[in-house]
C-alpha positions, 0 to 999 in steps of 0.5 A: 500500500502506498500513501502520498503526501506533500508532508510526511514526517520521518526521523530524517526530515520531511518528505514529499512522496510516498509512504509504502506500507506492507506487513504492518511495517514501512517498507520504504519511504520514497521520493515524489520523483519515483513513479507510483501508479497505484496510491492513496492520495493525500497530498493536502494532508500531512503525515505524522507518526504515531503518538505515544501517550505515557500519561493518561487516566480516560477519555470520552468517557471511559474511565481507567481510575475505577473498576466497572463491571464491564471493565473490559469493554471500558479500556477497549472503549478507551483505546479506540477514544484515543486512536481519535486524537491521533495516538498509537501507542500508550501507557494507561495510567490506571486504578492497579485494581485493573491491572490485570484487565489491562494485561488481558486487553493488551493480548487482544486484537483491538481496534484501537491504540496498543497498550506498551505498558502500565503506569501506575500513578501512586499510590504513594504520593504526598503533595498537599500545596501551599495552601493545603491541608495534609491529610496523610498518606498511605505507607509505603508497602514492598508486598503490595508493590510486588503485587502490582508488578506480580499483576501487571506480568512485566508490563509495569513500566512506570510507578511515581510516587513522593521521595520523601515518604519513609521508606520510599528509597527502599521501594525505589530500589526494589522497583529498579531491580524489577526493571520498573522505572520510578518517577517524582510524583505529587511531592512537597519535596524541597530541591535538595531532597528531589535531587537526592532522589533523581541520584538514586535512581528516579528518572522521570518528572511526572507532568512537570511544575504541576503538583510539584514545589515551584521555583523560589529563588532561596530553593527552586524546588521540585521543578527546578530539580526535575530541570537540572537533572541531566538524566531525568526525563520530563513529563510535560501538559501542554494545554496551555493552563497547566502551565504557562506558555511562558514557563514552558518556554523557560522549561525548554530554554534549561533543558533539552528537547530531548529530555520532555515527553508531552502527556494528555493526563486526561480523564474520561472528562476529555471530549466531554460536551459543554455542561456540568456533571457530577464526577469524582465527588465534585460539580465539573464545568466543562468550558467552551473551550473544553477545559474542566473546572470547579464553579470557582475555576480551578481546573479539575484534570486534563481534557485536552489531548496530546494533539491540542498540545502540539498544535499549541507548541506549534502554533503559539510558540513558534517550536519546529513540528519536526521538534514538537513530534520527537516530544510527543512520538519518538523521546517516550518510545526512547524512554519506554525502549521501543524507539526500534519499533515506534516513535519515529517514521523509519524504514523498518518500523512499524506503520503507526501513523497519523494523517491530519490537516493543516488545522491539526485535526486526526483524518485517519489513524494507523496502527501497524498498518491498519486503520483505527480511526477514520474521522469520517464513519468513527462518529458519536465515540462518547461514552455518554453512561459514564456521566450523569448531568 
């Protein structure tokens, strides 16, 4: 199968030609001067490759933080909500409670994304903020993490939790021998204490300046730890509110493109329609403008997608499409050790792609080689049963 197009993003530059696709693999990527005769013309459109979201708890309405009786159905439902905004390859961020559902999912053939691994967001965490009240944590525990790895049959590949917590370099260990990458998560860990965890063995900043000790100029904290880090990886929102488009500037200006992964951290409140709803104990507003907020406009989650946010480093902030793609595609499939297969355009990897237009809407998806998404008969995705208005 050949695809044409004016703009096709490989590792190596962007191509005017034809992607060439046999086996679920890229068989060659040719140039616009090579005769084709039979192709699928979308020269107006640009191809991109897949999107690896590393971060993210639902979408459109299915939620991964609880345990349904039909769970199954909810992380396939799941799957292909995120094939939607582009994305191929994941990490569910999920209730451990649905480990192993997930481990069931991702031997299936499903039409949609493809689970690389599991990424439990806790549940040891410690962040109260400046105004907070600290209602304590849940001890650290070695057999209940060795029964979230014992659940997850290898696939757990990330587990964050908050460095000052007794006991947690012990459990940092522990997950480093089990080949379980551990990363600073919901921390009101000072600067010395955060870079004491990144030296023994912490290596990723979970969705970086949220949740975490902001930069003071006595002590620059958790985020000006997770900076200059050389080896810790950077989790990043970009949807604009997270965090300021000037404090990502200042973010990509101390540390290297190559070090940021760009997440959704989305909720199953992503895609939402506009209205109110009652979800995890609150009243949400979900915005015009698709944010999810409090009545007094604090923000509730993420809702926006990893697509949303490369438009924006594109688009307001003036960052090379080429630079943006290696932050959402090719430096978590890096991290995660699938850059073989994923995260890039290249001769042998697998065809996970995108296809979207110049306002950075998803036409089609494809994983290894096979459509998940086509925005044309993929209607009415929502999970409307999982809200109530």
């Amino acid at each position: 199968m050949y695809i044409k197009s004016d703009k096709i993003y490989t590792e190596s530059g962007v191509v005017k030609g034809y992607l060439n696709i046999e086996d679920g693999k890229i068989k060659n990527i040719l140039s616009s001067d090579e005769k084709v005769d039979d192709f699928h013309d979308f020269s107006t459109y640009r191809i991109i490759p897949g999107i690896f979201d590393t971060h993210i708890h639902g979408v459109m309405g299915y939620n991964l933080m609880n345990k349904t009786p039909d769970v199954i159905s909810e992380i396939k439902g799941f799957l292909k909500g995120i094939s939607a905004h582009g994305v191929t390859s994941v990490l569910p961020t999920a209730n451990p409670e649905i480990f192993k559902d997930l481990v069931a999912v991702s031997r299936m053939s499903i039409d949609g994304a493809k689970i690389i691994g599991i990424h439990s967001e806790g549940p040891y965490l410690n962040r109260v903020g400046e105004k907070g009240i600290d209602e304590g944590h849940p001890d650290i525990s070695l057999d209940y993490i060795q029964e979230m790895i014992s659940n997850c049959e290898g696939m757990l590949k990330l587990v964050g939790m908050a460095p000052e917590l007794p006991n947690s370099k012990q459990a940092t260990e522990y997950l480093l021998n089990h080949g379980v990458r551990v990363a600073f998560t919901h921390s009101n860990a000072n600067f010395e204490e955060a870079m004491n965890a990144f030296k023994n063995g912490v290596s990723i900043s979970t969705h970086t300046a949220n949740v975490m000790t902001g930069i003071h100029h006595r002590d620059v904290g958790g985020l000006g730890a997770s900076l200059l880090a050389p080896n810790v990886e950077c989790e990043i929102i970009c949807d604009g509110l997270h965090v300021s488009f000037e404090m990502l500037e200042i973010m990509f200006r101390i540390k290297s493109y190559d070090r940021f992964i760009m997440i959704s951290d989305s909720t199953h409140l992503a895609g939402a329609p506009i209205g109110q709803y009652e979800s995890m104990g609150l009243t949400i507003n979900i915005t015009d403008d698709g944010f999810a907020k409090t009545d007094t406009g604090r923000l509730v989650g993420s809702t926006k997608s990893i697509m949303y946010g490369i438009k924006n480093l594109v688009e307001k902030m003036n960052i090379p499409l080429e630079i943006v793609l290696n932050m959402a595609c090719l430096n978590p499939a890096r991290t995660y050790g699938v850059d073989r297969k994923k995260g890039s355009l290249v001769v042998g990897k697998d065809a996970d792609f995108v296809i979207i237009d110049d306002e950075y809407s998803v036409v089609y998806t494809f994983s290894e080689g096979e459509v998940i998404y086509d925005a044309s008969t993929d209607k009415d995705l929502f999970n409307t049963k999982m809200l109530v208005k």
